[in-house]
Structure formats: structure tokens, C-alpha cells
N, C-alpha and C positions, 0 to 999 in steps of 0.2 A: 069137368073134373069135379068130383065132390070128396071133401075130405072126410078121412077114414074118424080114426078118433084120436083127442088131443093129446099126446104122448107125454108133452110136457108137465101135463096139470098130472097125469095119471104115473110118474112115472117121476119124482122131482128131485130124488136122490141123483140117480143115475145122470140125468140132463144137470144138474149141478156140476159133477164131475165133465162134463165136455164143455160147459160153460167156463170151468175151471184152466183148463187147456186152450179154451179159444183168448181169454185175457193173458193168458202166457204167451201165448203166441205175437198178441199185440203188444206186447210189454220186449219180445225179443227184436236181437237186431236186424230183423227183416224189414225191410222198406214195405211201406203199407200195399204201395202199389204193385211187387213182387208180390205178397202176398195172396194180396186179391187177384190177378192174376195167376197162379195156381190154384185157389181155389175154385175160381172160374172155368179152369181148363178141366178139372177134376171134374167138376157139374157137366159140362158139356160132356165128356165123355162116360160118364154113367148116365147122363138123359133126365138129371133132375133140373124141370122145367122151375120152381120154386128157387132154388140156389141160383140158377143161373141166373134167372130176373135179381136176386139181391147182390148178387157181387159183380154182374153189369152197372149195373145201376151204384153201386159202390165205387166201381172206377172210373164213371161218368162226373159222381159227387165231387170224386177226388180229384179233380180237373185233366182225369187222362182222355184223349181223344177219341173220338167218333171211330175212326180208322181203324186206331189200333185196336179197341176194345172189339170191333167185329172183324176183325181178322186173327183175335184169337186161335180158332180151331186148326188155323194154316201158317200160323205165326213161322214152321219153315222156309214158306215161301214168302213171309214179307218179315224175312229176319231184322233186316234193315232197321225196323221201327223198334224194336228188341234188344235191351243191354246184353253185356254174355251173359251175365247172372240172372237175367230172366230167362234166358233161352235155357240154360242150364238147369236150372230150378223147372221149367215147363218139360223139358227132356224128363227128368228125374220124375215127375210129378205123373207123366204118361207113363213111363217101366214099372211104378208103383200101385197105380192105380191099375194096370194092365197083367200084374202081376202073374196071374192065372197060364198068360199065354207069353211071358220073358221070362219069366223065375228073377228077376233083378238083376241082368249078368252081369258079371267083373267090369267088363268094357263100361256101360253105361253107368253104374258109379265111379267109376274112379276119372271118366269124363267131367261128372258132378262135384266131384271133390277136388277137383283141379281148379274147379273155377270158385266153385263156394267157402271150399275150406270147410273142416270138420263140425264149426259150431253152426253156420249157417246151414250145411249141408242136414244134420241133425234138426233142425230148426221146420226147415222144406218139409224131412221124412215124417216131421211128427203133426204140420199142417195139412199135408197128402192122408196121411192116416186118420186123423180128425175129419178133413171133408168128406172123405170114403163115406164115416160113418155118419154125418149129417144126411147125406147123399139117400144111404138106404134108409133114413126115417122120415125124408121128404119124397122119395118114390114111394115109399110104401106106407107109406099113413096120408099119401096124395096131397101133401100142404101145395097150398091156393097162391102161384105167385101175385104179387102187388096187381100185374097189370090186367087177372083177371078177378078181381077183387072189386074192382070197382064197380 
């Protein structure tokens, strides 16, 4: 993988403003590790190899487990390990990111907002939206995760 070119330097209005949003986000009442946790799920499912090594590795920092951080992608089938509000939030975070082929139905927020409640719910939709768009400048400008960096 070789990277495209540096968006940040080239580009530091715009990346201000997502920088701007990403410290909102960490400033809101979202549990870090919900957090990270949908932004991870987000990465996985659009295929940015870049995001997904730093919010792995983010919920590795944050002393969440082995298990669950790689059972992410299936987290239905090991709900278990899963609060409702992270399941809820990773539901929510999949219809959004997926959006092209859900349109975001009735069912599946109002599932989200039963559990999260309007400000966290709000919280989720505007971290899902944020990763989306880190997602398309790490697939597409091919940013180098850590572990092939070395």
C-alpha cells in the first residue's frame, strides 16, 4: 500500500473542522469505549485498513479485551460480551453506514432510541457520520496503518 497524498497538510481548513467534531464527540456523553467501538465497526465495514488498526488498537489501549475487540464484525453473535447500548449504537452505526441499501428505516431507529435516548442517539448518528467521512480519506488517499508502518 503506498500513500496517495497528504490531505491534512494540503487541505487544513476542512480537516480542522472534522478534528473539531472528533473532540465533540470525545467531550460527549458517550462512553469512550462505545465510541470506539462504532467507529471500529464503521472501519470494518467500509474496509478502511488505516482506521481499523487505530480504533483496534484504541480499544486494546483502553483495557477492553482481546475477544471482544475481534469479535466486533459478529458482535450478533457474541452479544453476550455487548451492553444494550453498544449493541444499539453498533445496530444504528451498521443502518447508517449502510445507508444506500436501508434508507435508515422507522424500525431500526426507533430500536436505537429506545435504548439510547435522543441525546446519545444524536451523539452515535454524528460519530457514524464523522467515521464515514475519515473512512473515505483513509481508503482513498491509502493512509499506512501503524502496523504496516513499521
Amino acid at each position: 500500500m503506498t500513500a496517495r497524498l497528504d490531505i491534512f497538510n494540503l487541505a487544513p481548513q476542512a480537516y480542522k473542522g472534522l478534528a473539531a467534531v472528533k473532540n465533540a464527540l470525545q467531550e460527549s456523553s458517550l462512553p469512550r469505549e462505545l465510541l470506539e467501538l462504532v467507529n471500529l465497526r464503521v472501519s470494518q465495514i467500509n474496509g478502511c485498513a488505516y482506521c481499523i488498526d487505530i480504533h483496534s488498537r484504541g480499544l486494546l489501549t483502553h483495557g477492553v479485551g482481546v475477544d471482544k475487540v475481534v469479535l466486533v464484525p459478529v458482535w450478533r453473535e457474541a452479544e453476550a460480551l455487548f451492553t444494550d447500548k453498544e449493541r444499539a449504537a453498533l445496530a444504528w452505526a451498521e443502518t447508517l453506514t449502510r445507508v444506500a441499501q436501508t434508507n435508515a428505516p422507522d424500525a431500526d431507529y426507533q430500536q436505537a432510541a429506545a435504548v439510547l435516548g435522543q441525546k446519545e442517539l444524536a451523539d452515535v448518528t454524528m460519530a457514524v457520520a464523522l467515521m464515514n467521512a475519515f473512512n473515505r480519506i483513509g481508503v482513498g488517499m491509502r493512509l499506512v496503518p501503524a502496523a504496516l508502518a513499521r
